[in-house]
N, C-alpha and C positions, 0 to 999 in steps of 0.2 A: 529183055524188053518185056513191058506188063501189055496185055490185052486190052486195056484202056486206052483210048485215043488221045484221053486229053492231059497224060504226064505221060511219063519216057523215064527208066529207070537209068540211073548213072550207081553203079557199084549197088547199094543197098538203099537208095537215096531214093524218092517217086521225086520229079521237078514237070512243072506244071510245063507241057510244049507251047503258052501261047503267053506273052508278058508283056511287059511296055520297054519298049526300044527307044533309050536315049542321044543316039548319036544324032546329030544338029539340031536338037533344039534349043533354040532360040532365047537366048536370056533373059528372064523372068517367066518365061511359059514350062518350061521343066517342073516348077516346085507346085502348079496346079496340076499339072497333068498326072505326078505323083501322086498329088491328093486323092485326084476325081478317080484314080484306078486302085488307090490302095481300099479307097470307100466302097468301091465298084465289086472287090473281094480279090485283084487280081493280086497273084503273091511272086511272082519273076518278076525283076527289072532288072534289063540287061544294062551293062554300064562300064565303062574302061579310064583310066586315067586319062586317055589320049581325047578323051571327050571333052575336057577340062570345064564341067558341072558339076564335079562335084560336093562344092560347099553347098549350090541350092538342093541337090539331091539329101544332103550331111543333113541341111534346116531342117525338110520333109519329114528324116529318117529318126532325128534326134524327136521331135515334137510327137511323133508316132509311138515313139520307145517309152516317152515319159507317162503317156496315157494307159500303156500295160501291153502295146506291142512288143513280142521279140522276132529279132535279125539271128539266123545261124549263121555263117560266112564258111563253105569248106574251102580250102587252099588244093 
């Protein structure tokens, strides 16, 4: 664990403890709220297949990517 309050160490990894949580929302409200917190700096979204958003989450992540965003994904 780091002394910082606001990541949480996983293995060698620092991940930020506060993110945006996608389970129920609401279809077409997801791909703004991505927006307004990817803008906002926030860099965790939590997100599970069983949420079944993730083609608006895919729109968000893809338009992000092409502007000079990058996604790490550990398994």
């Amino acid at each position: 664990m780091t002394t910082d309050s606001r990541k949480f160490g996983l293995q060698t990894v620092l991940m930020p403890s506060v993110g945006l949580g996608c389970w129920q929302s609401a279809p077409g409200e997801i791909e703004k709220a991505i927006e307004w917190s990817l803008d906002a700096g926030v860099r965790l979204i939590d997100t599970a297949f069983m949420y079944e958003n993730e083609k608006e989450i895919g729109d968000v992540l893809t338009r992000y990517i092409k502007s000079g965003m990058y996604i790490l994904c550990a398994i």
